[in-house]
N, C-alpha and C positions, 0 to 999 in steps of 0.2 A: 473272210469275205468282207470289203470294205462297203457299206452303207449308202446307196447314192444322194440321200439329205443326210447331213449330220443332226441330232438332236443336240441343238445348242441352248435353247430358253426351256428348262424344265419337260424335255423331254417333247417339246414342239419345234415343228420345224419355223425357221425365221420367216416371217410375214404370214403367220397365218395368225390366224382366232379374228376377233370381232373389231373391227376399224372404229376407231376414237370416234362418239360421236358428235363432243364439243370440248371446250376449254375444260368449262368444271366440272369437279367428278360427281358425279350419282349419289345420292345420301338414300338410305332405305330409313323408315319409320316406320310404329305399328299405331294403328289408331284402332277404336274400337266403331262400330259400324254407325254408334247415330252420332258420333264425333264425325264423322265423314261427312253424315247428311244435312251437320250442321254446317258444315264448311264450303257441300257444296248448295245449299239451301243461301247462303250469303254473296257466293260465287255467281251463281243466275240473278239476284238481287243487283249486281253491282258488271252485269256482260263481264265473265271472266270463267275462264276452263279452272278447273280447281288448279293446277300448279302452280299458275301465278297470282290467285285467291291464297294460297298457302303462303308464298313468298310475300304478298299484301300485307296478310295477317302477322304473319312475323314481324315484318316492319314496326307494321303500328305498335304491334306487343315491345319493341324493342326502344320505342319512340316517349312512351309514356313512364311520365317522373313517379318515381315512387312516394308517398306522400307521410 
């Protein structure tokens, strides 16, 4: 009996699972919980949702000369 979707991407059918939902992909990190509340303790300091407090912070961290 022939199959009416073929299983062609790992056993999914074509166009499913979860639609792209930007350019860049996703990065996961573990932080420990008062690393958080320092990040977002800086983030309400400076009007900013933590993700782009985080991306901020890297910046700067990426900005500054070693000495």
């Amino acid at each position: 009996m022939k199959k009416a979707i073929p299983n062609t991407r790992g056993g999914m059918r074509p166009g499913s699972g979860r639609k792209p939902t930007g350019v860049d992909p996703a990065r996961t990190i573990r932080l420990s919980h008062e690393f958080i509340a320092a990040i977002d303790a800086w983030a309400e300091a400076h009007d900013l949702v933590r993700s782009e407090a985080i991306r901020r912070l890297i910046e700067l961290g990426l900005k500054v000369k070693k000495s």
